[in-house]
C-alpha positions in Angstrom: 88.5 126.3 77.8 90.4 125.7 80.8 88.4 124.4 83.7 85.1 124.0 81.2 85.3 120.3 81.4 82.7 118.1 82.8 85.3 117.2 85.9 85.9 120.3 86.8 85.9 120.2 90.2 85.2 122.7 92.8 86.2 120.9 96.1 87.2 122.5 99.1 91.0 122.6 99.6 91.0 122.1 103.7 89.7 118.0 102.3 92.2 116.0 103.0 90.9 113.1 101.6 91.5 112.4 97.8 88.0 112.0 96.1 86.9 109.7 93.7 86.5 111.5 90.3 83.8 109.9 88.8 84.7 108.3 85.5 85.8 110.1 82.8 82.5 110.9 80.4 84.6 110.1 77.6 83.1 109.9 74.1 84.8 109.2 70.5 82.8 112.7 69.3 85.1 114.9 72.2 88.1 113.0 71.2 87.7 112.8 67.5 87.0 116.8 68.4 90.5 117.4 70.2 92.4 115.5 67.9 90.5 117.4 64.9 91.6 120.6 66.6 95.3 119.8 66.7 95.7 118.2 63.6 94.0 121.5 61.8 96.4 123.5 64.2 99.4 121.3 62.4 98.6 121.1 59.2 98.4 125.4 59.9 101.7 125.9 61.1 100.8 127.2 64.1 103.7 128.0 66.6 105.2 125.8 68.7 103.7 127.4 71.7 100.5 127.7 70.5 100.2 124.9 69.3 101.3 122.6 72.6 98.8 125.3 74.3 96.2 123.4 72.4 97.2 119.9 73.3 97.0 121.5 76.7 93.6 123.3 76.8 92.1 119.8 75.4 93.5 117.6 78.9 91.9 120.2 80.6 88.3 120.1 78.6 88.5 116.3 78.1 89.7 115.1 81.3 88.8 118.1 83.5 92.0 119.7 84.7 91.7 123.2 85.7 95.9 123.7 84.6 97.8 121.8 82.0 101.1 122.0 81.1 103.4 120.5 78.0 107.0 120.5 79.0 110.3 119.7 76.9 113.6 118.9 77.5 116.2 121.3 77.3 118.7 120.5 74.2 121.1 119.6 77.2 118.5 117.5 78.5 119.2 118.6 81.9 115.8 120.1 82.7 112.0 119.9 81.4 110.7 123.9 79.9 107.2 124.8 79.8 106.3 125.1 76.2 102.7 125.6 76.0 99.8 125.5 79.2 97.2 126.2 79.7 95.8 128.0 83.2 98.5 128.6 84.6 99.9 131.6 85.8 102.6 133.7 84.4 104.4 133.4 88.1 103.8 130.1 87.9 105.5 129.5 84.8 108.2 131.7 85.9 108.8 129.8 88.8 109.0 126.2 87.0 111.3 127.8 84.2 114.1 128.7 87.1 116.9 126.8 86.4 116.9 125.3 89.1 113.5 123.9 88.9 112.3 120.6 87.0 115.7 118.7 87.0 115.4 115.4 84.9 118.1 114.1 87.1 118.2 115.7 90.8 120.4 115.0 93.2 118.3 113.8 95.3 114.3 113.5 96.4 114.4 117.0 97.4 114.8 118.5 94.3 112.5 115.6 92.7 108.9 115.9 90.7 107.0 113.8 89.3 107.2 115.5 85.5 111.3 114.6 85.8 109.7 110.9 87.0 107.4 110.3 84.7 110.3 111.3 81.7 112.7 109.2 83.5 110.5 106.2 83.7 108.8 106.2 80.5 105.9 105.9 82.2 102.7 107.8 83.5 103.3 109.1 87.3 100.0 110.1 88.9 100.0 111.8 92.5 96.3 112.0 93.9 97.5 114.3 96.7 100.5 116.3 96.8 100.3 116.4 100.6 100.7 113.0 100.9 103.8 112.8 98.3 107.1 112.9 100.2 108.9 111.5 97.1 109.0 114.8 95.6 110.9 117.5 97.7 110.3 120.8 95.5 106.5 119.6 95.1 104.3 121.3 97.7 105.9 124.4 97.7 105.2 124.5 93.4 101.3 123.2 94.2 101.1 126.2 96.7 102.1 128.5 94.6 99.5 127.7 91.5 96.9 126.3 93.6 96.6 122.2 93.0 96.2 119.4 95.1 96.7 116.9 92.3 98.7 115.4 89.1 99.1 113.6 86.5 101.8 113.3 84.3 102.7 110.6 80.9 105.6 111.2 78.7 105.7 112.6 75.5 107.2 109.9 73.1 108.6 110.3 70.1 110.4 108.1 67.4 113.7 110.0 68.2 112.6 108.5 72.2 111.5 111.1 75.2 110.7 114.8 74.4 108.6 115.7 77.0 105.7 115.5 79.4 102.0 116.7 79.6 100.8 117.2 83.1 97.4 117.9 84.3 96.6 119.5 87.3 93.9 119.6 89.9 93.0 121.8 92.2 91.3 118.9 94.7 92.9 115.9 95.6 91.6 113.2 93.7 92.2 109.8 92.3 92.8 109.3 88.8 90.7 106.4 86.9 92.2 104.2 84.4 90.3 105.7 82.0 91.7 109.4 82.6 95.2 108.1 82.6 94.5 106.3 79.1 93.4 110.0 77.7 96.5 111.7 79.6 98.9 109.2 77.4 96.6 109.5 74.2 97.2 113.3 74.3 100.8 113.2 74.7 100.8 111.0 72.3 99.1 113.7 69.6 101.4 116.3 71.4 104.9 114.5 70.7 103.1 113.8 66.8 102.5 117.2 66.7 106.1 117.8 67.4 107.3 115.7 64.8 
């Protein structure tokens, strides 16, 4: 499903300009859809994995992500784990699960990213062009690696507090309407109901 979306986007990466995604063709019947899918993939006891794959798969088909990600804290809650995608590549994941690699709390901008932001802040961190992100030390060197220019990530909140994050990924720089970021925070919502 991943890259099937209606945003899928297919822009050259030597742009340096973000581009305006145009807005999210967002209708109750897709999200009624998605959120059918995972509550059926609940209510089945799916895996863990699998089942966060889901939540993943749907940011990429609702919102047009080509890669998605669902990450948790570690029990020490020292670092965020991939724990279901969707997209991505096995070297990727590999990378990101180093354990060196998505600290919550970093010593510093260098070893920053906007998943350990976003789960720091409570809040949704979107970055329409990694280029352009100096915040985040570790970041163009991950987007190389996978392929993306762009990301959004919202935390995963549950009634115990922060689990987790979902980012999406893009491959072209772009910036992210209002109405994309409201689906981003819907679906980590199902994904940290889904963990509960």
């Amino acid at each position: 499903m991943a890259g099937a979306g209606p945003l899928s986007s297919h822009a050259h990466h030597g742009n340096s300009e973000p581009v305006q995604a145009p807005e999210v063709p967002f209708s109750l019947r897709s999200w009624m859809t998605a959120v059918g899918e995972i509550t059926c993939a609940v209510n089945a006891a799916e895996p863990l994995a699998a089942l966060l794959g889901r939540v993943a798969q749907q940011a990429c088909w609702l919102i047009g992500f080509e890669y998605c990600a669902v990450l948790l804290a570690d029990p020490a809650g020292e670092r965020l784990e991939v724990a279901g995608s969707s997209g991505l590549t096995a070297d990727y994941v590999a990378l990101v699960s180093d354990g060196g690699s998505l600290l919550l709390h970093p010593s510093g901008p260098a070893l920053d990213t906007p998943a350990a932001r976003a789960y720091r802040e409570h809040r949704t961190v979107a970055v329409p062009d990694v280029d352009e992100a100096p915040d985040y030390g570790r970041l163009r060197g991950l987007a190389e690696r996978q392929g993306y220019r762009a990301l959004l990530a919202a935390p995963l909140r549950t009634a115990a507090g922060q689990s987790g994050v979902l980012v999406g990924y893009s491959v072209a720089a772009r910036e992210f309407s209002r109405a994309e970021q409201e689906l981003v925070e819907l679906l980590a919502d199902q994904g940290a109901l889904a963990l509960e």
